[in-house]
C-alpha positions as CSV (number, residue, x, y, z in Angstrom):
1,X,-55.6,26.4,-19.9
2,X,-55.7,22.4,-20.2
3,X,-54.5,22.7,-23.8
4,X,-51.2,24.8,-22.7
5,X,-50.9,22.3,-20.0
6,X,-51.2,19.6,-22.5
7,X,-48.9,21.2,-25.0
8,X,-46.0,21.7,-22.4
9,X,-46.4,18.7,-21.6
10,X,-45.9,17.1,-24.8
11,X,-43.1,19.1,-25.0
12,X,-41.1,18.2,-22.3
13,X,-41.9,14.5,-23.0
14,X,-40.6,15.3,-26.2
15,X,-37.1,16.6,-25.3
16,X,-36.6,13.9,-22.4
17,X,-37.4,10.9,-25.5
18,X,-35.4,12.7,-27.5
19,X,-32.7,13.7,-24.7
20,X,-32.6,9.8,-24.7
21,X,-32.5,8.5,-28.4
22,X,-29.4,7.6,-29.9
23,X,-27.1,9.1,-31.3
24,X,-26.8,7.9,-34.4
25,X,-26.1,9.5,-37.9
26,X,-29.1,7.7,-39.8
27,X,-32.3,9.1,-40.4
28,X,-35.1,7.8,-38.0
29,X,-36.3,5.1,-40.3
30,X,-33.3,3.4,-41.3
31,X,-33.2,2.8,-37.6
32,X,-37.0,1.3,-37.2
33,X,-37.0,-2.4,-36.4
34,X,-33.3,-2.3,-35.4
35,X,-33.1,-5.4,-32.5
36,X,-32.2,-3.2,-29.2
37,X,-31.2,-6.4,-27.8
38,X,-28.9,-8.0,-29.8
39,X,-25.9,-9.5,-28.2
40,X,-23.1,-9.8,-30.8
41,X,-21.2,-12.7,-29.1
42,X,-24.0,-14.8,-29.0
43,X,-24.7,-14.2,-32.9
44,X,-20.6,-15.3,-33.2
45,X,-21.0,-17.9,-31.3
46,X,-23.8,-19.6,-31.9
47,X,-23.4,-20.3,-35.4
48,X,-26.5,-20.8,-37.6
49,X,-28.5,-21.1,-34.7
50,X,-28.8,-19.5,-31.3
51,X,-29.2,-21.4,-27.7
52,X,-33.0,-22.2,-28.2
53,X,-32.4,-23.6,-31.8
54,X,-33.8,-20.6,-33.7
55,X,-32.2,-19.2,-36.6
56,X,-30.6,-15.5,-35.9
57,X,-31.0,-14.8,-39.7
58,X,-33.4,-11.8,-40.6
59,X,-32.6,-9.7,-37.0
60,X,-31.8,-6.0,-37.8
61,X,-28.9,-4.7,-36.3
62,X,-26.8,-1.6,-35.3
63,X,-22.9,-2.8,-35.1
64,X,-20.0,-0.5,-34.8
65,X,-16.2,-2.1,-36.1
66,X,-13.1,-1.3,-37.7
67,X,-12.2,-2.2,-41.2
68,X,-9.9,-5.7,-41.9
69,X,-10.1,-5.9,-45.6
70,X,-12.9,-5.5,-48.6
71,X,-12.9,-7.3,-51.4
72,X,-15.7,-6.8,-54.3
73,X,-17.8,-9.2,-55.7
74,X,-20.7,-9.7,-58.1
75,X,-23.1,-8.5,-55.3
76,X,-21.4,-5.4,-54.4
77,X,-18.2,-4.6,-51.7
78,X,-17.6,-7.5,-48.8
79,X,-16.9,-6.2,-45.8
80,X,-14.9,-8.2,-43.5
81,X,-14.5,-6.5,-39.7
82,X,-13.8,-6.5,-36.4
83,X,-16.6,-5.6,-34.1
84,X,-16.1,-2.8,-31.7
85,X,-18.1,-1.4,-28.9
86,X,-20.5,1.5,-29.5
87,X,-19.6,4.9,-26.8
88,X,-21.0,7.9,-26.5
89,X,-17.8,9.2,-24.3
90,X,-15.1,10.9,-25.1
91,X,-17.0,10.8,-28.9
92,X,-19.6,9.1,-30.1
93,X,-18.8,5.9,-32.3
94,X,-17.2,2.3,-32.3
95,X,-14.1,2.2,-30.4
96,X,-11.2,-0.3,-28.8
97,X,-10.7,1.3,-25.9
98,X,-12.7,-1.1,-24.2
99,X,-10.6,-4.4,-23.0
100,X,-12.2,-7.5,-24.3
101,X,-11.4,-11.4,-24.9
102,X,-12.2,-13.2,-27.7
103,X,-12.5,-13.2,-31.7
104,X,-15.2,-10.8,-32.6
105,X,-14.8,-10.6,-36.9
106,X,-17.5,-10.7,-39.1
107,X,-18.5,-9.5,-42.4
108,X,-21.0,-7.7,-44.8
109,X,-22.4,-6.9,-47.7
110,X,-22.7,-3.8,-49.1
111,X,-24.4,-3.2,-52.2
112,X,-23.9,0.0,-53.5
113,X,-20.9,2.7,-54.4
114,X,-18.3,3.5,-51.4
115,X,-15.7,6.3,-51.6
116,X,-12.1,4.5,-51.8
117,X,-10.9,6.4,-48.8
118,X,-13.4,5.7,-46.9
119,X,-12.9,2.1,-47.4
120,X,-9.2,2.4,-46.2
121,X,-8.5,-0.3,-43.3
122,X,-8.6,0.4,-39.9
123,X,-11.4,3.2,-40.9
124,X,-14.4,3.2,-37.9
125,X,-18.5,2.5,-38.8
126,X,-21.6,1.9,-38.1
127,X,-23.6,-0.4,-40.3
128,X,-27.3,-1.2,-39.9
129,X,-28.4,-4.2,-41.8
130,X,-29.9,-7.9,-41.6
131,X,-28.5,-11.2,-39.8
132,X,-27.9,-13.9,-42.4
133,X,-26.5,-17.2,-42.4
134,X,-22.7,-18.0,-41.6
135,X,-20.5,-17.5,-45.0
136,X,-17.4,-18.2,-46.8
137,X,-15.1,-15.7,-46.9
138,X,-11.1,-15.3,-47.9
139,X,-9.4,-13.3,-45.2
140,X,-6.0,-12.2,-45.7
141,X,-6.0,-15.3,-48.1
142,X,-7.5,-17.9,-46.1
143,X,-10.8,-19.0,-46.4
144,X,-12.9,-18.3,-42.9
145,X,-16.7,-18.8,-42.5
146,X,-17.6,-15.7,-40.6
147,X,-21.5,-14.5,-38.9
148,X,-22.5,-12.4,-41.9
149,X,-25.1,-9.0,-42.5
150,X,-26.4,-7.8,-45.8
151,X,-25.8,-4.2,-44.9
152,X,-28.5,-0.9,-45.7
153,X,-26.5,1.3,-44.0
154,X,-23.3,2.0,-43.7
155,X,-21.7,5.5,-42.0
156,X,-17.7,5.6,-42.1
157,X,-15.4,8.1,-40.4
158,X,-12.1,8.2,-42.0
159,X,-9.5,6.9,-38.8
160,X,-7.0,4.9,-40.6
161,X,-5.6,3.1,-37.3
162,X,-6.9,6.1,-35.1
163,X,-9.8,6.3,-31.9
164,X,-12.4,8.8,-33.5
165,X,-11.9,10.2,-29.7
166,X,-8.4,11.4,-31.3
167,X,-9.2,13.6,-33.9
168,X,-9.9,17.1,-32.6
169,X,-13.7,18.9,-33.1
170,X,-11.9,22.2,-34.4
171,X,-9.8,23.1,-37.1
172,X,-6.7,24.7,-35.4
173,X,-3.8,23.2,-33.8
174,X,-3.1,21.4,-37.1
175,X,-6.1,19.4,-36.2
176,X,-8.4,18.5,-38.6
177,X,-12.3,17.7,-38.6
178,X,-12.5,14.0,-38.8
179,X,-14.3,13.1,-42.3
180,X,-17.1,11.1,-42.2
181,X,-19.7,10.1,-44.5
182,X,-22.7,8.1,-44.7
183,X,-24.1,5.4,-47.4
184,X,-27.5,3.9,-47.6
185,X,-28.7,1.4,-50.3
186,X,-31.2,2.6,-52.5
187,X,-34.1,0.0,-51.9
188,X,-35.5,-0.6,-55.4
């Protein structure tokens, strides 16, 4: 009796963490050590150090953003993005339908293989990767030194200019399923 006590619950624990997780589309342990405090604007603003004269290099992140520009490089595809909020409603992923001041670009790293449409600007993502130092970057031709990541992860749904929160779940209406696709770096 106490073990199907014990087993129910477990169970119900179970659903209720898991009820609560995020939802996110990489696997469990791309997420581990991913900073559930991390306060974008202070990373921009703070330059190569935060308030307490610590480095934020080396924090692992989740970030959600829209596409400026990519350029590649000898290290793989740079990233250079606006930040966006993270929602769960109307659809899950980064969005601009929340109001907001301020300049919130950075850029990543990325180095493996992307599909070219899914590199198209204006296309939504989530990246988890690593706070590094500030770096020089080219932005519509002028040089910019933006907060930058050296990503692991990168999922991309194909939006062009669109809110995810636009594109329809089902295929009739001459709506069509949202692609989407994630990438991960092979660790080596």
């Amino acid at each position: 009796m106490k073990l199907i006590h014990l087993l129910t619950f477990t169970a119900s624990v179970w659903v209720m963490l898991s009820g609560c997780a995020a939802n996110t589309p990489f696997p469990p342990e791309v997420m581990d050590k991913v900073s559930p405090t991390f306060d974008f604007e202070a990373w921009r603003d703070a330059g190569p150090t935060n308030e307490a004269g610590k480095s934020d290099a080396g924090i692992k992140v989740l970030l959600g953003g829209r596409i400026v520009q990519i350029t590649n490089d000898s290290k793989g595809i740079v990233i250079v993005a606006d930040q966006l909020p993270i929602v769960n409603h109307p659809a899950y992923g980064p969005t601009e339908e929340v109001n907001r001041i301020g300049e919130h670009e950075f850029a990543f790293l990325y180095d493996g293989e992307i599909e070219p449409l899914d590199l198209m600007r204006g296309n939504r993502f989530l990246i988890v990767g690593t706070t590094t130092s500030r770096r020089p970057v080219l932005v519509h031709g002028f040089p910019k030194t933006e907060p930058f990541l050296i990503a692991d992860c990168i999922h991309v749904w194909q939006t062009g200019e669109a809110e995810i929160a636009e594109f329809k779940e089902d295929a009739g209406g001459g709506n069509s399923p949202l692609p989407e696709t994630t990438y991960c770096v092979v660790k080596k």
